[in-house]
Residue frames as qw, qx, qy, qz and C-alpha x, y, z in Angstrom:
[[0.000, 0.890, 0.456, 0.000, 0.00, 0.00, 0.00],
 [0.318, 0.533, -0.014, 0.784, 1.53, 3.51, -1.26],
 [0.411, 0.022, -0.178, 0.894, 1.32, 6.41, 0.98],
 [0.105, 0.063, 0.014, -0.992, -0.50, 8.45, -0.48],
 [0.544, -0.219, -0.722, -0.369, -3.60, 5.86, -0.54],
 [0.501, -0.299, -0.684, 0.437, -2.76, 5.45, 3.05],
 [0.251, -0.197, -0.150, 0.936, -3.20, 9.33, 3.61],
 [0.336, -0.033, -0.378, -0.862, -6.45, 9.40, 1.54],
 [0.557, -0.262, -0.733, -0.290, -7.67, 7.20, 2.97],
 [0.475, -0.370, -0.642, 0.475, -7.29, 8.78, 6.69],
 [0.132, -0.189, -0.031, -0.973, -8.04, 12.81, 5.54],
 [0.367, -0.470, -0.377, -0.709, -11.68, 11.75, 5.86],
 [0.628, -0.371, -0.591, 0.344, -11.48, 10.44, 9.45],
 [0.332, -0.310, -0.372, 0.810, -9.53, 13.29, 10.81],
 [0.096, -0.327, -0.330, -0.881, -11.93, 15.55, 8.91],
 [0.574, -0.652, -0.398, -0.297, -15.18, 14.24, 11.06],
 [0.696, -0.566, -0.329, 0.295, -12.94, 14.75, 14.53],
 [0.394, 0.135, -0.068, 0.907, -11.65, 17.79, 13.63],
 [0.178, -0.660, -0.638, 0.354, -12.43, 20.62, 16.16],
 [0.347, 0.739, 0.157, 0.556, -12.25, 24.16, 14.17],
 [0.083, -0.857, 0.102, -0.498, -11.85, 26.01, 17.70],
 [0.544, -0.783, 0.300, -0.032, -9.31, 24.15, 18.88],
 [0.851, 0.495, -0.130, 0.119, -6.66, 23.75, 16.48],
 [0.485, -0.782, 0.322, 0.221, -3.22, 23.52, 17.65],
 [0.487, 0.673, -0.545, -0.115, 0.23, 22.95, 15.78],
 [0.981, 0.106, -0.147, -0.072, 0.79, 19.86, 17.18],
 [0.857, -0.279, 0.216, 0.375, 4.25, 17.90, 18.11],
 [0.700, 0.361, 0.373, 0.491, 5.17, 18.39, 14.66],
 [0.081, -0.941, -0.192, -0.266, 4.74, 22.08, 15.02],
 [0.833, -0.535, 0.057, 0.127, 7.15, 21.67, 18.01],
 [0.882, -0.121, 0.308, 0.337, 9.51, 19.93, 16.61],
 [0.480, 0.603, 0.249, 0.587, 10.24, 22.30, 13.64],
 [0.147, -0.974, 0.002, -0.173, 10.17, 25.40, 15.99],
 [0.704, -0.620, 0.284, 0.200, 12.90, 23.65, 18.54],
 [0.789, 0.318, 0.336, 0.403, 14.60, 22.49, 15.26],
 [0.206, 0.890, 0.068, 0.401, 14.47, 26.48, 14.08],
 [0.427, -0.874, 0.130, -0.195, 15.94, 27.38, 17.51],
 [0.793, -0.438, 0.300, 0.299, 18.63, 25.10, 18.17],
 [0.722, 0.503, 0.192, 0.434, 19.86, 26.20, 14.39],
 [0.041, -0.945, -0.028, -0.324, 19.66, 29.94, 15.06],
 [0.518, -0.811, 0.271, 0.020, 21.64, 29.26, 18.43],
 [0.772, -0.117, 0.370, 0.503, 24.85, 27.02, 16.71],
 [0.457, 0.721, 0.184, 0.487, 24.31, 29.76, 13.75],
 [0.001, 0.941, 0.010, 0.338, 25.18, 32.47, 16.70],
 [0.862, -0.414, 0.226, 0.184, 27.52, 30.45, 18.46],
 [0.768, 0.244, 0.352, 0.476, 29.63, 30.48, 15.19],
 [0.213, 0.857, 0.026, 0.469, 29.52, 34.33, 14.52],
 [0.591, -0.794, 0.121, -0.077, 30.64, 34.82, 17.95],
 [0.861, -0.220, 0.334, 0.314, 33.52, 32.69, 17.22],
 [0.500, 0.553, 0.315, 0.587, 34.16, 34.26, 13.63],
 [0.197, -0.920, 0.110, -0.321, 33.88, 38.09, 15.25],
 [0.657, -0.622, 0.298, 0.304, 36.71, 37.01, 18.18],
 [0.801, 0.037, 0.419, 0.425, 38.98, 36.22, 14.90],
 [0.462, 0.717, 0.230, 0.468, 38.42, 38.91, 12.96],
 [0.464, -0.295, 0.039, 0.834, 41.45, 41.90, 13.53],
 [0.065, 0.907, 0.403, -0.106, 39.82, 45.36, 13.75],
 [0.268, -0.754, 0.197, 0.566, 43.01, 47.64, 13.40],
 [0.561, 0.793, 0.238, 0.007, 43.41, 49.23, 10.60],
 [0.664, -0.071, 0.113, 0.736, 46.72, 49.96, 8.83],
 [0.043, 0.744, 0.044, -0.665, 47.29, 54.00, 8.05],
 [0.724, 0.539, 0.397, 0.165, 46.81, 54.42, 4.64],
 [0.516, -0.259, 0.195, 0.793, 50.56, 56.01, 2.92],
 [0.309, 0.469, 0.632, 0.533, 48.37, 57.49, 0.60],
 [0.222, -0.887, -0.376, 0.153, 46.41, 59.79, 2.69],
 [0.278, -0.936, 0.186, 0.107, 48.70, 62.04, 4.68],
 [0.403, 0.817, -0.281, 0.303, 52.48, 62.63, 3.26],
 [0.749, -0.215, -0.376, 0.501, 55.18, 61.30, 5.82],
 [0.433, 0.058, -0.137, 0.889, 57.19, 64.57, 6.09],
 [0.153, -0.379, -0.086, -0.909, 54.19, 67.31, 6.28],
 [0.369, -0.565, -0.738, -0.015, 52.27, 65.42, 9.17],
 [0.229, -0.529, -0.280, 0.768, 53.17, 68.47, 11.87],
 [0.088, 0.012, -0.261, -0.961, 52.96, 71.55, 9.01],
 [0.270, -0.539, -0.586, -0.542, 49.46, 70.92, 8.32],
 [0.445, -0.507, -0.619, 0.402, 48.75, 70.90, 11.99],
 [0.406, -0.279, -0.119, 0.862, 50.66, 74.01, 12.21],
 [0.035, -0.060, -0.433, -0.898, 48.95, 75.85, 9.52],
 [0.307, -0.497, -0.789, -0.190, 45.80, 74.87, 10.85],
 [0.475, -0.611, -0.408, 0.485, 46.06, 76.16, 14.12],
 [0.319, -0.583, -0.031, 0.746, 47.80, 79.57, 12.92],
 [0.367, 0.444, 0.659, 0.484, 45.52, 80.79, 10.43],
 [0.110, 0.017, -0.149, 0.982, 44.80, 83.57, 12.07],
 [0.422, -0.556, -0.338, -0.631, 41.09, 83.51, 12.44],
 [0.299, -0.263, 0.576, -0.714, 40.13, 84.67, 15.88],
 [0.366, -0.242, -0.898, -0.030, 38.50, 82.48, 18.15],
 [0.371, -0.599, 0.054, -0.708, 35.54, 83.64, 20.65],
 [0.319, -0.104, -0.877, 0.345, 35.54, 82.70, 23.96],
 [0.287, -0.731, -0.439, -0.436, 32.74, 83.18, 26.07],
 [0.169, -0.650, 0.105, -0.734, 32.10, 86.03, 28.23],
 [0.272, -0.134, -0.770, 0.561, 32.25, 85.04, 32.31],
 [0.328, -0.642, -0.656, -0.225, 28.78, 84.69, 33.53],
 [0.006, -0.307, 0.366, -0.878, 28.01, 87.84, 36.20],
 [0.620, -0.600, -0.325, -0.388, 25.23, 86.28, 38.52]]
């Protein structure tokens, strides 16, 4: 006997003992959630592991900034001559 003979041949049973307002998901229902969950947790178990490994520091890029002119720029920043305001001392 096939399967699907077996399976057609039990729809109409569970059809007459089926309760519309009190359907639940069943074992099977369960089983696939716990299934979902134990994945999720070995899936985050593994990033965790992969993140500890991975090397955040970042070489300086030679391109950027000139070896020899790192101070001058500074310098030229700072002494551009545009006034700065400070604030006034509070009188209360």
């Amino acid at each position: 006997m096939y399967a699907t003979q077996a399976l057609t041949q039990l729809v109409p049973f569970a059809a007459d003992e089926l309760d519309k307002n009190k359907v639940t998901p069943g074992v099977l229902g369960f089983l696939v959630f716990a299934a979902l969950a134990v994945g999720v947790w070995f899936l985050m178990k593994s990033m965790n592991r992969h993140m500890g490994r991975v090397d955040f520091e970042e070489a300086p890029d030679p391109a950027a900034q000139p070896a020899g002119s790192g101070g001058k720029a500074e310098a030229a920043v700072a002494g551009s001559g545009t006034p700065t305001k400070t604030p006034a001392p509070d009188k209360g």
